[in-house]
C-alpha positions in Angstrom: -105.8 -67.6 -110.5 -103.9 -71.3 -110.3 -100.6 -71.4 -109.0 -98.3 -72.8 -111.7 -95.1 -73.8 -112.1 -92.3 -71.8 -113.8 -92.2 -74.8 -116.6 -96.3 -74.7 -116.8 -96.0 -70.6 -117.9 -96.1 -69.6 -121.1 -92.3 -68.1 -122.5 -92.3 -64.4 -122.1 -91.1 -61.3 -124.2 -90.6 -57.9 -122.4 -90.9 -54.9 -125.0 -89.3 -52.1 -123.7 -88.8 -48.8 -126.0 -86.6 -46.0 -124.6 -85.6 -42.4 -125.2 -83.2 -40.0 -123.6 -83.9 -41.1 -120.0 -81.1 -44.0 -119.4 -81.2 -43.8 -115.7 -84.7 -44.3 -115.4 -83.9 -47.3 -118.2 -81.3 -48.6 -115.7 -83.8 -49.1 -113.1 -86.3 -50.5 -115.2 -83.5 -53.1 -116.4 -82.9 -53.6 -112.7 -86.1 -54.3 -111.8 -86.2 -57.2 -114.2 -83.0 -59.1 -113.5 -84.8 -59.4 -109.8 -88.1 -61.0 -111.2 -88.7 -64.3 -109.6 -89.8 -65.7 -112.8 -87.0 -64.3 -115.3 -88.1 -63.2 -118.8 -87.1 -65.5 -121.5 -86.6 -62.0 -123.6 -86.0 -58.8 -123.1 -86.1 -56.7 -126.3 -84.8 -52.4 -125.7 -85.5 -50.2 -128.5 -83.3 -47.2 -128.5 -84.4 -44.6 -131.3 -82.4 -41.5 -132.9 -78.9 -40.8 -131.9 -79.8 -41.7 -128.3 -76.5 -44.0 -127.7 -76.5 -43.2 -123.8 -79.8 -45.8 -123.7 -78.0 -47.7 -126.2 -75.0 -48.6 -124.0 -76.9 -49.0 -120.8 -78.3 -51.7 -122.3 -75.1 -53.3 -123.1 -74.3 -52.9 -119.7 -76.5 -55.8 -118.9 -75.5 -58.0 -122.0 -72.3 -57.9 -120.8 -73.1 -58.8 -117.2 -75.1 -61.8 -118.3 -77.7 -61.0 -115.6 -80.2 -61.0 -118.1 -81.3 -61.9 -121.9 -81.6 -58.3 -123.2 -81.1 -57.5 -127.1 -81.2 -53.4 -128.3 -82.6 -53.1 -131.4 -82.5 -49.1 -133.1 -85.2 -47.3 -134.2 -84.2 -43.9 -136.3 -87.2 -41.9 -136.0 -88.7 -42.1 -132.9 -91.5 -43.6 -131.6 -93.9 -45.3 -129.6 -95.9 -47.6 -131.8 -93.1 -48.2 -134.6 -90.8 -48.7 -131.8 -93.0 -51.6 -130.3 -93.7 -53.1 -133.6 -89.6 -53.0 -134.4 -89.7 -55.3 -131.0 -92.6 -57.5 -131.7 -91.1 -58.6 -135.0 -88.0 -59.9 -133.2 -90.3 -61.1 -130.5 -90.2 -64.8 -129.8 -92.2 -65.3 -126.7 -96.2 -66.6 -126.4 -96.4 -64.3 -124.0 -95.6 -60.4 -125.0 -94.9 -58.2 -122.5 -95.0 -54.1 -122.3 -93.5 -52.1 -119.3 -92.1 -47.8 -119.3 -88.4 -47.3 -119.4 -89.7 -44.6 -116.6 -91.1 -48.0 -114.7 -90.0 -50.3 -111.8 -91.7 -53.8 -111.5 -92.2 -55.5 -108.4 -90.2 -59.3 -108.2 -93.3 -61.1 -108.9 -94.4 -58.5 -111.4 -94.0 -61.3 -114.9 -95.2 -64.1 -112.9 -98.3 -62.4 -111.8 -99.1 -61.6 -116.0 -98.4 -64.8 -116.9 -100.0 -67.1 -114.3 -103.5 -65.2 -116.1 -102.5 -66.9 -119.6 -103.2 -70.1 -117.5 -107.1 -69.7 -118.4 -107.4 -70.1 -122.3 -110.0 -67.4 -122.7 -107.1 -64.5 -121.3 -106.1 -62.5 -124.0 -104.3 -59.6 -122.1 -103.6 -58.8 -118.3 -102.5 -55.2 -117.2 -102.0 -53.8 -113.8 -102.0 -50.3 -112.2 -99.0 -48.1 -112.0 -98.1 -45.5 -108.7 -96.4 -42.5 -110.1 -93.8 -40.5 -108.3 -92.0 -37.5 -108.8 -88.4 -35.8 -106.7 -91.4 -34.7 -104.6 -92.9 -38.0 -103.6 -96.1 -40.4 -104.6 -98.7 -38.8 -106.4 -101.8 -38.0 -104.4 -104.0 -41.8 -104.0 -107.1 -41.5 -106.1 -110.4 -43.8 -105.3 -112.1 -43.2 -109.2 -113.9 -45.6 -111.3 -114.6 -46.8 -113.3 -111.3 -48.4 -114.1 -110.8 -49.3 -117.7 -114.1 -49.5 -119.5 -115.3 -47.2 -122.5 -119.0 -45.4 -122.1 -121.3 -46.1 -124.9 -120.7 -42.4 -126.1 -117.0 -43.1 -126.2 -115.7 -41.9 -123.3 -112.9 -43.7 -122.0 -112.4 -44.2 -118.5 -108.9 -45.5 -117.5 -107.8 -44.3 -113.9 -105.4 -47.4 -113.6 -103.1 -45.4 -111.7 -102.3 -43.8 -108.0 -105.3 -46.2 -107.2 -105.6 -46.2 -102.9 -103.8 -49.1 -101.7 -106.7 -51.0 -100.0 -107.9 -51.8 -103.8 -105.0 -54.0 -104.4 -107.4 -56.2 -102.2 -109.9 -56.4 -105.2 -110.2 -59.2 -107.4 -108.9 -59.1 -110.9 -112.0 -58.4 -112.7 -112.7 -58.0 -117.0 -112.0 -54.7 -118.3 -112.3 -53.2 -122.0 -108.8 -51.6 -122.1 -105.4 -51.2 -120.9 -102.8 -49.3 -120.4 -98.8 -49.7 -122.3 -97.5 -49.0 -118.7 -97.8 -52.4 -117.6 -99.5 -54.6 -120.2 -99.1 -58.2 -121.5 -101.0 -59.9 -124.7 -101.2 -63.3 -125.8 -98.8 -63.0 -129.3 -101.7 -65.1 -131.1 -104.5 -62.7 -129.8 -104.0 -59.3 -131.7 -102.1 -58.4 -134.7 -99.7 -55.4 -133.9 -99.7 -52.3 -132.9 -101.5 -49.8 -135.4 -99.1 -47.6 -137.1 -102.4 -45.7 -138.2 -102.5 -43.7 -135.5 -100.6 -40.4 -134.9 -98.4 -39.4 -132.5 -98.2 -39.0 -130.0 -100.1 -42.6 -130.7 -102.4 -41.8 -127.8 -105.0 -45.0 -127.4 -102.7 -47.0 -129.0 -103.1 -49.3 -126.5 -107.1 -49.4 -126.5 -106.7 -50.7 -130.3 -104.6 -53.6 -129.0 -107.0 -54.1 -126.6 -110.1 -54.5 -129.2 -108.3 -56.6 -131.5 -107.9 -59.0 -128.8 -111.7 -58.6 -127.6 -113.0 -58.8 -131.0 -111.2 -62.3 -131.3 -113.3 -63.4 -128.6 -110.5 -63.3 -125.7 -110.8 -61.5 -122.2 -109.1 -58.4 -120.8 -108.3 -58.4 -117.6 -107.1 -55.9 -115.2 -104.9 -57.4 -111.8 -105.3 -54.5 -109.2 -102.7 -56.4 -107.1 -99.6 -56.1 -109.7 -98.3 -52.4 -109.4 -95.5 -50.8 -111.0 -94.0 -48.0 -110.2 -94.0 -45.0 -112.5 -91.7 -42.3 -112.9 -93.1 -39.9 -115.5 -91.1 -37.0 -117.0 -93.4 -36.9 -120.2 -95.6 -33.9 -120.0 -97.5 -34.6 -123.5 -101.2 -35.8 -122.0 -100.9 -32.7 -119.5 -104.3 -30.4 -120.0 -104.4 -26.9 -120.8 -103.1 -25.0 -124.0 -99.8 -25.1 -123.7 -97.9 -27.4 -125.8 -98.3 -28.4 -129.2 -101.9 -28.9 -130.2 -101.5 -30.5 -133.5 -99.8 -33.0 -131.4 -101.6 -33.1 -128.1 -105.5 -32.6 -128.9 -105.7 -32.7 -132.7 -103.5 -36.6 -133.4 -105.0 -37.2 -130.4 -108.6 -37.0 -131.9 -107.9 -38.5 -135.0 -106.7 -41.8 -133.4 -110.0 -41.6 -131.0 -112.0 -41.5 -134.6 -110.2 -44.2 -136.0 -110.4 -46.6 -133.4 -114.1 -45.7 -132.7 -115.1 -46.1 -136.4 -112.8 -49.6 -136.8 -114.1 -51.0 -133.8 -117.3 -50.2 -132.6 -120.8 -51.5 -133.3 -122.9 -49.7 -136.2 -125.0 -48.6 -133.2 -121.8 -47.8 -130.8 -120.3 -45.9 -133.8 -123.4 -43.7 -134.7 -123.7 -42.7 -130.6 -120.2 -42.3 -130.2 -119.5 -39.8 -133.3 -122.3 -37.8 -132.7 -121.1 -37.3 -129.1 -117.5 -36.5 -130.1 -119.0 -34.0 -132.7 -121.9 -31.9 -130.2 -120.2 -32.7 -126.5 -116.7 -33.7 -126.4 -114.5 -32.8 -123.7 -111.6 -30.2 -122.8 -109.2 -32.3 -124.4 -111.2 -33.4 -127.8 -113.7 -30.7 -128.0 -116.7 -30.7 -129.6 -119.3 -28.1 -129.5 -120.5 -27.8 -125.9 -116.7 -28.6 -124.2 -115.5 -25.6 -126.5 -117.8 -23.4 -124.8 -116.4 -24.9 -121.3 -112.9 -24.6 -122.7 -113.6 -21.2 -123.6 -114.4 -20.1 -119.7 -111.9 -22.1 -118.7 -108.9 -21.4 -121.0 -109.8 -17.8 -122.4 -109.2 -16.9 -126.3 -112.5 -17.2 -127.7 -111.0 -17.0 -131.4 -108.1 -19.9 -130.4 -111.3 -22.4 -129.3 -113.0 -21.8 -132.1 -110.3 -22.3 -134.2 -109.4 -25.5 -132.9 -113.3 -26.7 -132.4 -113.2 -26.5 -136.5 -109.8 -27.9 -136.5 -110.6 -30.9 -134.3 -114.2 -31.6 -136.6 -111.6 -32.4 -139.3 -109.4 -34.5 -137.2 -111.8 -36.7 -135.9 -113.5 -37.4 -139.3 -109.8 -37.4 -140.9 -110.0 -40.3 -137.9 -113.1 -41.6 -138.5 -112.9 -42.4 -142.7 -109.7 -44.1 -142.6 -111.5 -46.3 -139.8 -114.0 -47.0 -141.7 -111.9 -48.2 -144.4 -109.4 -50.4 -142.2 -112.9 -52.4 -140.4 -113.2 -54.0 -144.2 -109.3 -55.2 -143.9 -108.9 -58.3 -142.2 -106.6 -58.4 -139.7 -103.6 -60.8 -140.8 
């Protein structure tokens, strides 16, 4: 990576949607008026009747201390949310970081130096969670962004031990919305296909810039701290399952069946289908989620119910690969 001027980067868009946790948006906000390479744009969606975020936000516009616009979403939402910003985007560059997140000074200059190199397409970097009790325990897995050809997808682009911010930035397959930058001209949008809680939503951004013939690229150096309050990707039972397993599994079947490769798809569906895991079951992880979880008759039910999900998934996937993207 090639040093570069502040007039040699590309101009920059930071999408940041937001919902009932205005302190955390503060900081976030914060964060960015100390970047040594400011933002050109810095778009806040607030969503529903959450005026609290709304008027932090105006905070800053009316300190001057940095070029933020709130736009309002009614229905919230990740992926509509985003979209609502990237339509008012004007930057080469687009930017994604939490509400719940803190970025380092040189956190925007880092992403952008990448878009030096013609053939980038998207950057991302790890995030350190924290809760009142402290940092999340370091973790040393990998691998680190890439998706198995029977669709398993590895992310573990978090709590990562600090001597791998040593590593070299090195090609990945996906990404993750924490912090995340695309070039505007390499993907579409986001897909408004998917269900909420629009789990993977990121990994389709991902492959529409891939299949364009650009590079993904993860920075181990350019962490963000994370303050997550969100308990929706927990494991377990609890919760709402329509919402946490079963939208889940449909997105994983749509993107799967838009994306892959005739022979990637036919691997990867049969895998969902007879293996699975605790969180998308298929046959065998049903029978591990049964140990695990008790309630033989609530497994079953929701191995039949997650079948129908991922196919739900899957046809609608297979109709969007013959619709070019625009």
């Amino acid at each position: 990576m090639n040093p570069a001027t502040d007039s040699q980067l590309l101009t920059s868009s930071v999408l940041i949607p937001t919902f009932g946790r205005p302190a955390s948006l503060r900081n976030c906000l914060e964060s960015l008026t100390r970047q040594l390479h400011r933002p050109d744009q810095v778009l806040v969606v607030w969503q529903a009747d959450d005026v609290e975020s709304r008027n932090v936000v105006r905070e800053f516009q009316n300190s001057d201390r940095l070029s933020v616009q709130d736009l309002h979403l009614e229905q919230p939402g990740i992926v509509p949310a985003e979209n609502l910003a990237l339509q008012n985007a004007n930057g080469e560059i687009i930017v994604l970081i939490d509400d719940d997140a803190v970025a380092t000074p040189d956190w925007l200059a880092r992403h952008l130096q990448f878009y030096q190199d013609p053939s980038v397409g998207a950057v991302g970097g790890p995030a350190d969670n924290f809760s009142s009790a402290g940092p999340f325990p370091k973790r040393a897995v990998e691998p680190v962004g890439r998706i198995h050809w029977t669709g398993k997808i590895s992310g573990n682009m978090y709590d990562q031990i600090d001597q791998w911010r040593l590593r070299p930035p090195e090609d990945v397959d996906h990404l993750v919305g924490y912090n995340f930058s695309l070039r505007r001209n390499a993907f579409d949008k986001f897909d408004e296909n998917l269900r909420r809680y629009w789990q993977l939503f990121e990994l389709d951004a991902c492959l529409q810039v891939r299949s364009r013939g650009y590079r993904v690229v993860f920075d181990y150096a350019n962490v963000v701290d994370h303050y997550p309050t969100n308990t929706a990707y927990s494991g377990g039972r609890e919760g709402d399952l329509q919402v946490k397993v079963l939208n889940g599994l449909f997105n994983r079947g749509y993107i799967f069946s838009k994306h892959f490769s005739a022979r990637h798809r036919k691997l990867a569906y049969c895998y969902q289908i007879f293996v699975g895991n605790l969180s998308g079951p298929g046959v065998l992880a049903s029978c591990l989620a049964t140990w695990r979880f008790g309630n033989y008759f609530r497994e079953m039910r929701l191995l039949r119910d997650s079948i129908v999900a991922f196919q739900e998934g899957w046809t609608l996937g297979s109709r969007s690969r013959s619709t070019p993207h625009r």
